[in-house]
N, CA, C and O atoms as CSV, one atom per row, in Angstrom:
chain,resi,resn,atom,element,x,y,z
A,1,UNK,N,N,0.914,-5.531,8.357
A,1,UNK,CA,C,-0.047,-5.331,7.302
A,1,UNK,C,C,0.625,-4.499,6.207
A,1,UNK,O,O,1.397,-3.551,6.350
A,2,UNK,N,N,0.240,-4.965,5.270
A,2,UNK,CA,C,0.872,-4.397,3.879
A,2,UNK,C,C,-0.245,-3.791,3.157
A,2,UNK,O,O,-1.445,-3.911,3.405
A,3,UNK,N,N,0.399,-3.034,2.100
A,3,UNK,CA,C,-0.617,-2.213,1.075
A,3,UNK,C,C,0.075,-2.687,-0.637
A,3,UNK,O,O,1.238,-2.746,-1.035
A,4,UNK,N,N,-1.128,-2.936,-1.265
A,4,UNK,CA,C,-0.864,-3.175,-2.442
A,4,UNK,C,C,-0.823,-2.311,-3.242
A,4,UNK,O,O,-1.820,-1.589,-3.266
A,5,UNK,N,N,0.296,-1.997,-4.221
A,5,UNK,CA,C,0.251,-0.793,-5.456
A,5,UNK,C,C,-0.970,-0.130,-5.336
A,5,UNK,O,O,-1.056,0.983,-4.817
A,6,UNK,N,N,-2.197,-0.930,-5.918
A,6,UNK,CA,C,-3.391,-0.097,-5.887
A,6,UNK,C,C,-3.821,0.910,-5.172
A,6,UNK,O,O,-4.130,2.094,-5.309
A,7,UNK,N,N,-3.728,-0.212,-4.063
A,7,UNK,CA,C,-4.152,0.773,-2.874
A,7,UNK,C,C,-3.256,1.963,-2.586
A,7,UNK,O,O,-3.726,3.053,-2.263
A,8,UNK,N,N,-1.937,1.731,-2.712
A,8,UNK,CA,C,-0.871,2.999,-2.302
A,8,UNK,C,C,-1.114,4.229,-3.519
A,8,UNK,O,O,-0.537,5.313,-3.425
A,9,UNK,N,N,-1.879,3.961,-4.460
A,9,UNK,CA,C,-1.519,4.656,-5.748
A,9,UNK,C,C,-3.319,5.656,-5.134
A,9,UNK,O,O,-3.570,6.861,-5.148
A,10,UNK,N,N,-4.061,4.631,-4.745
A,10,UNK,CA,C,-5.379,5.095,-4.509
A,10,UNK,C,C,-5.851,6.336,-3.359
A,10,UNK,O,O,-6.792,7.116,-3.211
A,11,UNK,N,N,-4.424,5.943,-2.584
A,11,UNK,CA,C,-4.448,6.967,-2.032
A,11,UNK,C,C,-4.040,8.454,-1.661
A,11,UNK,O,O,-4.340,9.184,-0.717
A,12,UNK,N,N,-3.201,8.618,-2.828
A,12,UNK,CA,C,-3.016,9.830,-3.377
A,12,UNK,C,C,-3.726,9.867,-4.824
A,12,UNK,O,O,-3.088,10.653,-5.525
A,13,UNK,N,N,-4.442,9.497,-5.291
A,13,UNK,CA,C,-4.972,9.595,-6.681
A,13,UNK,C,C,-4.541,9.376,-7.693
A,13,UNK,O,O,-5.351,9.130,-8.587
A,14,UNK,N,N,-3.128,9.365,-8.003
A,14,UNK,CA,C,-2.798,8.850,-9.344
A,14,UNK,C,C,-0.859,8.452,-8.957
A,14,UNK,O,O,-0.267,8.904,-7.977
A,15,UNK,N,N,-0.357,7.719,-9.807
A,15,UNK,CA,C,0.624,7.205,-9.756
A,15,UNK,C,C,1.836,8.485,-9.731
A,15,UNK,O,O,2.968,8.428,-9.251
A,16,UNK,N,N,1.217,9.538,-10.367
A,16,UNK,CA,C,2.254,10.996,-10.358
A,16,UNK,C,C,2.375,11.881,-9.099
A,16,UNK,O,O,3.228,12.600,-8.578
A,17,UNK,N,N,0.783,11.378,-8.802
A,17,UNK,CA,C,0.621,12.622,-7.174
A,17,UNK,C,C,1.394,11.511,-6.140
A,17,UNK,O,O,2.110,11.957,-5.243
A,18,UNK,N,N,1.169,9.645,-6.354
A,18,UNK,CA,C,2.251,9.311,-4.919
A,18,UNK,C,C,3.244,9.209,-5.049
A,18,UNK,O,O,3.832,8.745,-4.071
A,19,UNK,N,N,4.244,9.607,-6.494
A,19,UNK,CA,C,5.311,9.807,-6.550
A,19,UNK,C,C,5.894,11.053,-5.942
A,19,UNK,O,O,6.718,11.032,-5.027
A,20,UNK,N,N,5.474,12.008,-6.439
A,20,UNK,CA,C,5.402,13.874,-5.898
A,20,UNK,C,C,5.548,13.246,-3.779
A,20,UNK,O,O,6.554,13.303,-3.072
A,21,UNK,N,N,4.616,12.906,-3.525
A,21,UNK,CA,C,4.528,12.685,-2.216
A,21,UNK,C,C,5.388,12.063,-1.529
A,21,UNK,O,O,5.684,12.353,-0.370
A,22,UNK,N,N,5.975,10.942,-2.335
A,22,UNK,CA,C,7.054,10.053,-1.870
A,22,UNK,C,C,8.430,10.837,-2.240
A,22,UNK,O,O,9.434,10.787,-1.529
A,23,UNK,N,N,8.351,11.413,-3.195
A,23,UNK,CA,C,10.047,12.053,-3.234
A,23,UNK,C,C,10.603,11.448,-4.700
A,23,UNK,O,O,11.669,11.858,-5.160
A,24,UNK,N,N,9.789,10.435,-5.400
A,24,UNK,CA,C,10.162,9.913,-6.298
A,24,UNK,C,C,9.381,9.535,-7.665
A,24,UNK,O,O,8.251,9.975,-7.874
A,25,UNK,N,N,9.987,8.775,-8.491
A,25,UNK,CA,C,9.311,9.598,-10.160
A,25,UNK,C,C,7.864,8.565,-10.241
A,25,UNK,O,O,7.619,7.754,-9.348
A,26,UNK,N,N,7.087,8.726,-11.306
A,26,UNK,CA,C,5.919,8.285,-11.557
A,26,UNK,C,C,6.286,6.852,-11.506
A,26,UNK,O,O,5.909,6.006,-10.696
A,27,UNK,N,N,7.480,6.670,-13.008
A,27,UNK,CA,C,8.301,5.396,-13.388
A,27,UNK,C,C,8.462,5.294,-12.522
A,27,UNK,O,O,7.277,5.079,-12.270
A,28,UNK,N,N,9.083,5.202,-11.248
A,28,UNK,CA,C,9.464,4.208,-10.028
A,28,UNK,C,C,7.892,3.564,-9.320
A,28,UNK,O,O,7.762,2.374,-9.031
A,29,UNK,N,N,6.978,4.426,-9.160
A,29,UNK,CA,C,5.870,3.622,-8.670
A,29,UNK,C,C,5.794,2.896,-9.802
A,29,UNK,O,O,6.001,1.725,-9.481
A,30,UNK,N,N,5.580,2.995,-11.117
A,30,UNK,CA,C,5.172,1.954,-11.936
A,30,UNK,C,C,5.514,0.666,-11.692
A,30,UNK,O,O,4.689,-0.246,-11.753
A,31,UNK,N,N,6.699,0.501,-11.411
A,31,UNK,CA,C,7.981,-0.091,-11.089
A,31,UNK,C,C,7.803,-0.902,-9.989
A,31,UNK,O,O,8.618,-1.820,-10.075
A,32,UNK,N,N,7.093,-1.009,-8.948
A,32,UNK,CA,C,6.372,-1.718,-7.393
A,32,UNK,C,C,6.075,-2.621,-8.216
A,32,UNK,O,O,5.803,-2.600,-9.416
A,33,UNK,N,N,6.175,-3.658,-7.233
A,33,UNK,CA,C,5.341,-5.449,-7.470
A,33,UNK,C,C,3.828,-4.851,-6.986
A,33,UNK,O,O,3.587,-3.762,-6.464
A,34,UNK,N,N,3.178,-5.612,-7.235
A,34,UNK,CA,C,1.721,-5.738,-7.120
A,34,UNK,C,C,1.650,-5.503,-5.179
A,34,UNK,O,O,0.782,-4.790,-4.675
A,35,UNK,N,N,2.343,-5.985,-4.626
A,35,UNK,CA,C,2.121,-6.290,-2.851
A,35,UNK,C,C,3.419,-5.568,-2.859
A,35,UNK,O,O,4.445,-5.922,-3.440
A,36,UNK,N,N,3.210,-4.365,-2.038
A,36,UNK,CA,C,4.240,-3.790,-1.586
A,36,UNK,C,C,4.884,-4.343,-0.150
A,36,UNK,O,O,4.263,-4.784,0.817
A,37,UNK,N,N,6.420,-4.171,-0.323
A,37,UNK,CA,C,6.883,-5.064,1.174
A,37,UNK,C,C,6.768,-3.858,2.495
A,37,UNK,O,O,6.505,-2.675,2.276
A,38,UNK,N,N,6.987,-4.351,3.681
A,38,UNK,CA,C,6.653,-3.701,5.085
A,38,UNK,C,C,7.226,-2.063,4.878
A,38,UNK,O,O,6.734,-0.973,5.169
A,39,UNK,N,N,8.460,-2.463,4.255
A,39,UNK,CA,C,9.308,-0.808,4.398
A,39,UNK,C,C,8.600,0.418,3.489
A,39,UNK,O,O,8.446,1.602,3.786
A,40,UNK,N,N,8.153,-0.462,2.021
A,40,UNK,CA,C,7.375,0.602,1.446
A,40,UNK,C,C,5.997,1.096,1.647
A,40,UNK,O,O,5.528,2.097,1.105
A,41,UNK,N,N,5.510,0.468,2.306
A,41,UNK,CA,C,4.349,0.600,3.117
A,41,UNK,C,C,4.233,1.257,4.059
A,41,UNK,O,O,3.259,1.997,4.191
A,42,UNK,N,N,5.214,1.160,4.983
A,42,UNK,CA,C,5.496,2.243,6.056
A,42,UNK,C,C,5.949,3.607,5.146
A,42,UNK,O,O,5.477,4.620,5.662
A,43,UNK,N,N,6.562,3.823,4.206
A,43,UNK,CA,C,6.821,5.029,3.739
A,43,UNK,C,C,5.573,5.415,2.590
A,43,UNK,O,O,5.692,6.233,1.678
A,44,UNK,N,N,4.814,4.902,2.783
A,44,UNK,CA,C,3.823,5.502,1.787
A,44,UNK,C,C,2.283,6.051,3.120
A,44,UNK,O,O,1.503,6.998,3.021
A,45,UNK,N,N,2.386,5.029,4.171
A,45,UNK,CA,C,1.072,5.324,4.975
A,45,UNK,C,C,1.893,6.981,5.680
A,45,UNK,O,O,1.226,8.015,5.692
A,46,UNK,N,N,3.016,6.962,6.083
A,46,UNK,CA,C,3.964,8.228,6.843
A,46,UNK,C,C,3.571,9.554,5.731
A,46,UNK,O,O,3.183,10.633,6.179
A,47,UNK,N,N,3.695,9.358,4.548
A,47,UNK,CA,C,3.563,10.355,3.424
A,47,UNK,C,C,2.321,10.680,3.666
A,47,UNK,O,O,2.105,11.835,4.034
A,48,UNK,N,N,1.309,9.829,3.532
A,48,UNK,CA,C,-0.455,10.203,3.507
A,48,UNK,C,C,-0.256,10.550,4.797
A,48,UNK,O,O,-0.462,11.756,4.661
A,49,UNK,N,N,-0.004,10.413,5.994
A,49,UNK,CA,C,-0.785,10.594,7.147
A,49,UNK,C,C,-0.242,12.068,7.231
A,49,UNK,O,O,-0.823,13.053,7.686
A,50,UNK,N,N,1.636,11.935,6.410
A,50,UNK,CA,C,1.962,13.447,6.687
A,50,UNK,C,C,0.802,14.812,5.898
A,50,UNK,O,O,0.299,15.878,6.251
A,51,UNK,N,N,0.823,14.164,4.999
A,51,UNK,CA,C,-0.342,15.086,4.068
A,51,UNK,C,C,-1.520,14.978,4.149
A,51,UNK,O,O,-2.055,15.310,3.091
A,52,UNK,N,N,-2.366,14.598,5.077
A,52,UNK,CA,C,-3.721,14.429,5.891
A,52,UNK,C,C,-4.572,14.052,4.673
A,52,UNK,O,O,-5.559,14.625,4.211
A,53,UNK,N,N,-3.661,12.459,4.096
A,53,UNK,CA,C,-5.057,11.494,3.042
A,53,UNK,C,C,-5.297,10.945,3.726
A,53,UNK,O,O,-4.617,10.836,4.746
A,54,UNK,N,N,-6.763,10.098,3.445
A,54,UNK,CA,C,-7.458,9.259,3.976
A,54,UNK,C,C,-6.718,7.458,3.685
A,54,UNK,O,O,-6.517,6.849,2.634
A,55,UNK,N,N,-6.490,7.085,5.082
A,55,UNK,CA,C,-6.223,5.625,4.608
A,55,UNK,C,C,-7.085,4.197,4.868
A,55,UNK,O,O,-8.042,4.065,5.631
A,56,UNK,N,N,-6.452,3.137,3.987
A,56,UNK,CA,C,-7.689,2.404,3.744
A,56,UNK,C,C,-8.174,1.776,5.157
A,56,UNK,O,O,-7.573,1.921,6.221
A,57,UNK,N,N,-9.462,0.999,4.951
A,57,UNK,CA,C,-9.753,0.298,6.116
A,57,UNK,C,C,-8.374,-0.645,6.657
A,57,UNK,O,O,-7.733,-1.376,5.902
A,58,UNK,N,N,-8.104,-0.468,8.001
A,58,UNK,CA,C,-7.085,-1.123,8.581
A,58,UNK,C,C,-6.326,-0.638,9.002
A,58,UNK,O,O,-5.865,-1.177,10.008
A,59,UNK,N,N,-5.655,0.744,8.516
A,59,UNK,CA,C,-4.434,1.525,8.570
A,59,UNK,C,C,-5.554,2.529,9.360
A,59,UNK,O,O,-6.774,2.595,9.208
A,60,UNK,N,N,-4.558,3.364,10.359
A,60,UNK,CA,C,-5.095,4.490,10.928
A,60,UNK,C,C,-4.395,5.298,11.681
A,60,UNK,O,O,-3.765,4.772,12.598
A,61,UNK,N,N,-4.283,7.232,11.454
A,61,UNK,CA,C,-3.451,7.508,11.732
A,61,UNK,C,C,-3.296,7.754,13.383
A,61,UNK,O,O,-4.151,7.469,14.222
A,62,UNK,N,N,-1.898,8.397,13.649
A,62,UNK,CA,C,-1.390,7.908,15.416
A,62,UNK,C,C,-2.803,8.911,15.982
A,62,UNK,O,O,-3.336,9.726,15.229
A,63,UNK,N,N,-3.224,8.698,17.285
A,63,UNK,CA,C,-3.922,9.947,17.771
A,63,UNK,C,C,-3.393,11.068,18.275
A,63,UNK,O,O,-2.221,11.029,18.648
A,64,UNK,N,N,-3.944,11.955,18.357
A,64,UNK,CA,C,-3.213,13.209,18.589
A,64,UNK,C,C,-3.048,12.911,20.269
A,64,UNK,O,O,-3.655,12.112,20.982
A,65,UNK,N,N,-1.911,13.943,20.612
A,65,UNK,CA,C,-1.535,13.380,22.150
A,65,UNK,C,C,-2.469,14.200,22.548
A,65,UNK,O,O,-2.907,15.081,21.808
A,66,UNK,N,N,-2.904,13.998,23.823
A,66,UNK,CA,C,-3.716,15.066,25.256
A,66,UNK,C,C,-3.215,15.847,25.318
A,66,UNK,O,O,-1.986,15.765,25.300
A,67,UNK,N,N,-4.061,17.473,25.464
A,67,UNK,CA,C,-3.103,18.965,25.848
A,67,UNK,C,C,-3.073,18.138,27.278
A,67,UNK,O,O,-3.859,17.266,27.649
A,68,UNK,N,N,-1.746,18.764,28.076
A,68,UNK,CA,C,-1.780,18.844,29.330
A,68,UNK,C,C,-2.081,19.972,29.991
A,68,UNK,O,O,-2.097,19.981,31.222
């Protein structure tokens, strides 16, 4: 499952905050095709889940393990 610009941009709020998050400039998100491929997708859901955003229906983050 993939995430489209929108959605990756939607979930940090603006094209500057998922750049900041990703490590890279506003211009480079601008820069994404419309359908982001598997790899950037995996590095954008890893960023949100690292920074506790909400992701869209479908995506969901790992569960926390059991104390033993």
């Amino acid at each position: 499952m993939t995430l489209t610009k929108q959605q990756a941009i939607g979930i940090f709020g603006t094209g500057a905050e998922t750049g900041r998050a990703l490590g890279i400039t506003r211009s480079a998100v601008s820069q994404w095709p419309d359908v982001l491929d598997q790899r950037m997708t995996d590095l954008v859901v890893g960023a949100a889940i690292r920074l506790g955003k909400t992701l869209p229906d479908g995506f969901s983050a790992p569960a926390e393990p059991a104390a033993a």
